[in-house]
C-alpha positions as CSV (number, residue, x, y, z in Angstrom):
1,X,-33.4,13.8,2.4
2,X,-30.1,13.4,5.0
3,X,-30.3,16.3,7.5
4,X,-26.7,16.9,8.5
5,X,-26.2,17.5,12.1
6,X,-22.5,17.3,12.7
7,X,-19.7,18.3,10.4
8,X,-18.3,14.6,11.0
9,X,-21.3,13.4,8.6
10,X,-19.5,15.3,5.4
11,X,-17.3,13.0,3.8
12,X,-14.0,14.3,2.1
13,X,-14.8,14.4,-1.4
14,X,-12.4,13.5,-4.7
15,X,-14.4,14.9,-6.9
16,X,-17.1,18.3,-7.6
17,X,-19.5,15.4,-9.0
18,X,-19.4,13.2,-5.8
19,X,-20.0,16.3,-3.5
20,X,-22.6,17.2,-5.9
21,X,-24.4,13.7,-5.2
22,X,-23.9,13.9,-1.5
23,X,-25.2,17.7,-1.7
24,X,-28.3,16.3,-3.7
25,X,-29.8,14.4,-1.1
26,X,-28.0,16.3,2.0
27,X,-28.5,19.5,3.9
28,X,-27.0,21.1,6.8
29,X,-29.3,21.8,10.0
30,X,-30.3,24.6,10.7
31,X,-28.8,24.8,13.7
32,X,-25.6,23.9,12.9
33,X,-25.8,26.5,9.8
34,X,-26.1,28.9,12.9
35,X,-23.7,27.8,15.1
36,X,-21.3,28.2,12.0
37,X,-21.6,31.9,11.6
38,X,-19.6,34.0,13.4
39,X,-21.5,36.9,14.7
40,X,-19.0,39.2,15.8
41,X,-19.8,42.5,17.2
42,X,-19.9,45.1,14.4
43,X,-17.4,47.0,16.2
44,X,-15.2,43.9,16.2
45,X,-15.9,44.0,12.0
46,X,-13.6,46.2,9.2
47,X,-15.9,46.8,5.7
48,X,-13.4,45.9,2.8
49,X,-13.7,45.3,-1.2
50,X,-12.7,42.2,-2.7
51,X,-12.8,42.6,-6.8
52,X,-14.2,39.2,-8.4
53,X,-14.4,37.7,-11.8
54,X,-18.5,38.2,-12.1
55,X,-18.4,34.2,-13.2
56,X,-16.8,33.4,-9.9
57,X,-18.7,35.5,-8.3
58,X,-22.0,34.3,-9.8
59,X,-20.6,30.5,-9.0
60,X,-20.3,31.3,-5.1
61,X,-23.4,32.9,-5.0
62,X,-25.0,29.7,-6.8
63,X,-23.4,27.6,-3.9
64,X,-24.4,29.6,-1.1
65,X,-27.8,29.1,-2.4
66,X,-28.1,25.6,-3.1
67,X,-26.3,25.3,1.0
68,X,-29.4,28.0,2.5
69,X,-26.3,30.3,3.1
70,X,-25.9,34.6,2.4
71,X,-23.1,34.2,-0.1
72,X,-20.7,36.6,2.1
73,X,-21.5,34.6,5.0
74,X,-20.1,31.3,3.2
75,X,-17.1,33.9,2.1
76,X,-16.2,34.3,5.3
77,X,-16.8,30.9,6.6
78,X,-14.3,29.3,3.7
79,X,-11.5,32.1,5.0
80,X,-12.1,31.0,8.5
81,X,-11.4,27.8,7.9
82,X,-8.9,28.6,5.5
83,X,-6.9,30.4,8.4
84,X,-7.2,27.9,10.7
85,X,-5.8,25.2,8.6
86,X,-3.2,27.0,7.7
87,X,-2.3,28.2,12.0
């Protein structure tokens, strides 16, 4: 099993079947899994509802699993990077 240490060791992938072969025999540190979560002051934090197709829903959830992850966590995360790509 690869332990992942930096995000520089996760290729771009083509496909959902080669990330799903990398993902097989990878996983992210623990530490960097940390570093990666933004822990902003709960004053610093608005509560709001996002409606989601249950299947969708139940697919992120199944990722967040398989990557050690609290599935709004990962939400967050993607929209983080998400918004910075697009800055």
């Amino acid at each position: 099993m690869k332990i992942i240490t930096t995000w520089s060791e996760i290729p771009a992938f083509d496909t959902e079947e080669e990330e799903a072969v990398f993902w097989s025999d990878a996983r992210l540190d623990s530490r960097l899994m940390n570093a990666s979560i933004l822990k902003a002051d709960a004053r610093e934090s608005t509560t709001i509802t996002l409606r989601f197709d249950p299947r969708m829903l139940a697919r992120i959830k199944r990722v967040a699993r398989s990557r050690y992850l609290n599935y709004q966590s990962m939400i967050k995360q993607w929209l983080s990077e998400r918004l910075e790509k697009e800055i």
